[in-house]
C-alpha positions as a printed Julia matrix, in Angstrom:
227×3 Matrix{Float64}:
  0.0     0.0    0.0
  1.45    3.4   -0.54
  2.93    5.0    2.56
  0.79    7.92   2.3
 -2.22    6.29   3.6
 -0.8     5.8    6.79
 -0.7     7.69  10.64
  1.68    9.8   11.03
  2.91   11.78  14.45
  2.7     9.76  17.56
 -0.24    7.9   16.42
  2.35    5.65  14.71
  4.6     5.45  18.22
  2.78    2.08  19.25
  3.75    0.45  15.82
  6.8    -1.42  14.36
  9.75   -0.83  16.13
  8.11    0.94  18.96
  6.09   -2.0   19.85
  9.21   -4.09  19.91
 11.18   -1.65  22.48
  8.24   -1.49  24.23
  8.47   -5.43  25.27
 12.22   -5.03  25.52
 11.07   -2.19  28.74
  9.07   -4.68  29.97
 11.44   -7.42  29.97
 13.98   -5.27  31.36
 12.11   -5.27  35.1
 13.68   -9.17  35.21
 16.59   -9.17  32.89
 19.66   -7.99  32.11
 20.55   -8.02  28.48
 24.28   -5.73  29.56
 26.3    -8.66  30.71
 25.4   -11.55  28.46
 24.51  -13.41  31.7
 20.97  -14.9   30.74
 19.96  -17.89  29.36
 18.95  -16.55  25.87
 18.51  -18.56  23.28
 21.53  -20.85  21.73
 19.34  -21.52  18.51
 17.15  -19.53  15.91
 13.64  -19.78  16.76
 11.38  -22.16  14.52
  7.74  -23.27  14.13
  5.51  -20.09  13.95
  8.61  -17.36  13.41
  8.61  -16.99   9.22
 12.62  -16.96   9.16
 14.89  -16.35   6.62
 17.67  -18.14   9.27
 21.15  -19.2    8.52
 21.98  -21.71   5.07
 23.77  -24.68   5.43
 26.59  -23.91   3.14
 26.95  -20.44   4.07
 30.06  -20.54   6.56
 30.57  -18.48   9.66
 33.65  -17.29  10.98
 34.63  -18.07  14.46
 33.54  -15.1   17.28
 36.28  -12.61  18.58
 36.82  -11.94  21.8
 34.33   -8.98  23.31
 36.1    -5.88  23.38
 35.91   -3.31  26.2
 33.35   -1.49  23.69
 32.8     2.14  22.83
 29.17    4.39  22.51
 28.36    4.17  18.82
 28.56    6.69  16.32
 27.75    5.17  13.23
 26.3     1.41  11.27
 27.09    0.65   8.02
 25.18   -2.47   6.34
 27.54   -2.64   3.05
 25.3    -5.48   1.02
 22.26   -3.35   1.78
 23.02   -0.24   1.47
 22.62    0.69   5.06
 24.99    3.48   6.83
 23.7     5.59   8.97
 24.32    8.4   12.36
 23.7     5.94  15.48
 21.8     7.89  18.93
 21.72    7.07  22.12
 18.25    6.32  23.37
 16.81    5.92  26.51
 13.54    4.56  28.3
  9.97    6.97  28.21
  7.94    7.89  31.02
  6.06    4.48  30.65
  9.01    2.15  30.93
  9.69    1.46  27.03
 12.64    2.34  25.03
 12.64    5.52  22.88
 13.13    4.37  19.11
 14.91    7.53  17.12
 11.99   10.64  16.41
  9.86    9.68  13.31
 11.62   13.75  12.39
 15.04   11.71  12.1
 14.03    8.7    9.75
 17.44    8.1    9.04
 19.27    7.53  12.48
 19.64    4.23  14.55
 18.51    4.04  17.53
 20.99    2.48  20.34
 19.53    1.74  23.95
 22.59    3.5   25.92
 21.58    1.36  28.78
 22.32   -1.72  27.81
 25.39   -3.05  25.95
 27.85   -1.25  24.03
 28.97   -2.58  20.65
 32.04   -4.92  21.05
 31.35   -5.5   24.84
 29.76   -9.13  26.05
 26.61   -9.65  25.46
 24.03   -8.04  22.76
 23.58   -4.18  21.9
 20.19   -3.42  20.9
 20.21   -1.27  17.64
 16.65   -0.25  16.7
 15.15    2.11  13.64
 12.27    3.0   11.48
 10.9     1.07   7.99
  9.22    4.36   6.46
  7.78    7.12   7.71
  4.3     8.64   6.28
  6.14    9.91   3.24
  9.34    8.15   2.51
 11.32    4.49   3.45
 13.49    5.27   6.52
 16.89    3.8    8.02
 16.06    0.35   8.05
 13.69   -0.22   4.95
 16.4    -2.53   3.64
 16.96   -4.45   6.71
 14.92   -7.51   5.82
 17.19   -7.82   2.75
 20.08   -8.68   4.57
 21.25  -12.26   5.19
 23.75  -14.49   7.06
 27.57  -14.22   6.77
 26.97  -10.64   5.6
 29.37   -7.73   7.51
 27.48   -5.12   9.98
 30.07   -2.16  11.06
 30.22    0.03  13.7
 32.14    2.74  13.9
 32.6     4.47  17.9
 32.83    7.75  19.08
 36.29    7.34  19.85
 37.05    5.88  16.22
 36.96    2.19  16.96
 35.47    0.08  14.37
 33.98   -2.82  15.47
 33.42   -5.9   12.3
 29.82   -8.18  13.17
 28.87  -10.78  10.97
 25.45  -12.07  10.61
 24.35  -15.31  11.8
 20.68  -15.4   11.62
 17.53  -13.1   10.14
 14.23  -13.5   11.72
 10.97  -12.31  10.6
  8.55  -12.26  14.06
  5.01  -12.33  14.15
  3.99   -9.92  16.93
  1.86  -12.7   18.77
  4.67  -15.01  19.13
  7.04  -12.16  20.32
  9.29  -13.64  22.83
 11.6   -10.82  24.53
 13.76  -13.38  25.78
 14.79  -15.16  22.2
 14.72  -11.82  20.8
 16.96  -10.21  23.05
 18.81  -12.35  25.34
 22.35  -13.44  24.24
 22.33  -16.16  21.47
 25.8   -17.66  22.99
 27.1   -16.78  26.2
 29.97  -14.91  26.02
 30.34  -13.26  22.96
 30.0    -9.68  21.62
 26.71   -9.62  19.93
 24.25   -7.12  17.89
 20.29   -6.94  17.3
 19.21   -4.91  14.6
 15.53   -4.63  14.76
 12.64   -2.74  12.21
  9.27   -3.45  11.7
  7.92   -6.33   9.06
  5.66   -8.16   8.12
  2.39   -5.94   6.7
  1.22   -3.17   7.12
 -2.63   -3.04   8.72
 -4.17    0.74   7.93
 -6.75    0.29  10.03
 -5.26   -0.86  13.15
 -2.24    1.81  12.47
  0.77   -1.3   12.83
  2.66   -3.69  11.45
  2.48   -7.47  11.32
  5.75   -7.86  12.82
  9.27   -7.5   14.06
 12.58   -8.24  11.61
 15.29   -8.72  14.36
 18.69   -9.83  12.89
 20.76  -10.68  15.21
 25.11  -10.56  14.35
 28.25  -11.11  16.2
 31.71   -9.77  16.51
 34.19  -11.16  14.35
 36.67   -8.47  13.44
 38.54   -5.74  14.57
 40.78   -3.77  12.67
 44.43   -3.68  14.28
 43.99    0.29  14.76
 40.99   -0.02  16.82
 42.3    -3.72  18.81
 45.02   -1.51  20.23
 43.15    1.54  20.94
């Protein structure tokens, strides 16, 4: 449907990728996604998730070790096109996680809270599809697919090389805050990238569901190691 048809202004705030943070601010009361210390989930998630998941013959290289970590700056998504300013976002008055202002469709969202990128554990990365007018950051997201190269570059000029192991398209009613944002293997430095998917009901004012893709650390260059 064309994008003009749809809410705009905070009547769109409870759709997409808003929805999504929201759970993660309700999941934070009882976890804590900073350390890498819960169970997560060691596996992509099957039956009623629609994923795109990893090939067999695509091969993965092994993890690095998790860097001290720096506040982002900047992502760049090479084999989709995506590069883009990062922010630091925090929680609202009601407990969920601020995605980036629908007035900035083309910054990332990062929840400063949690884990920075390179550390243990995963660092939540969040941004808009479209707005009412125009695709935003993440309209290409769903494109991407394993063994393809996330960067991230720091404040203090660190760049930090993720690959991607898995690509998940989740229907909202089988949301599940712990698969979705609890580290995939304990111990490693790990990224979700998350948009809204799925399609898009006018009525109701939201989408379908979540596309979470979910990466890990596998390179730093030598310039940034030794920072």
């Amino acid at each position: 449907m064309s994008a003009d048809s749809r809410p705009s202004g905070t009547g769109r705030l409870l759709t997409g990728v808003a929805w999504a943070v929201l759970l993660l601010g309700l999941w934070l009361w009882g976890k804590d996604i900073g350390d890498g210390s819960g169970s997560g989930a060691s596996a992509p998630t099957t039956g009623d998730v629609a994923a795109v998941g990893r090939p067999l013959d695509v091969p993965l290289p092994p993890a690095h070790e998790p860097l001290r970590g720096a506040k982002p700056e900047r992502v760049d998504i090479p084999s989709v096109g995506i590069t883009a300013p990062v922010m630091a976002r925090g929680l609202d008055v009601n407990g969920a996680v601020d995605p980036p202002p629908f007035a900035a469709p083309g910054t990332v969202g990062w929840y400063d809270a949690g884990t920075r990128p390179g550390a243990t554990g995963p660092a939540l990365l969040v941004g808009h599809v479209d707005t009412r007018d125009k695709r935003a950051v993440f309209y290409g997201l769903s494109a991407a697919r394993p063994g393809e190269k996330v960067r991230v570059t720091g404040i203090d000029g660190t760049v930090t090389e993720f690959t991607i192991d898995d690509v998940q398209v989740v229907q909202r009613e089988h949301f599940d805050p712990e698969k979705v944002y609890g580290a995939r293997k304990r111990g490693r430095a790990e990224l979700r990238l998350i948009t809204c998917g799925g399609t898009y009901d006018r009525a109701a004012g939201t989408y379908s569901a979540n596309v979470v893709v979910s990466a890990y650390l596998t390179d730093v260059p030598k310039a940034s190691e030794a920072s």
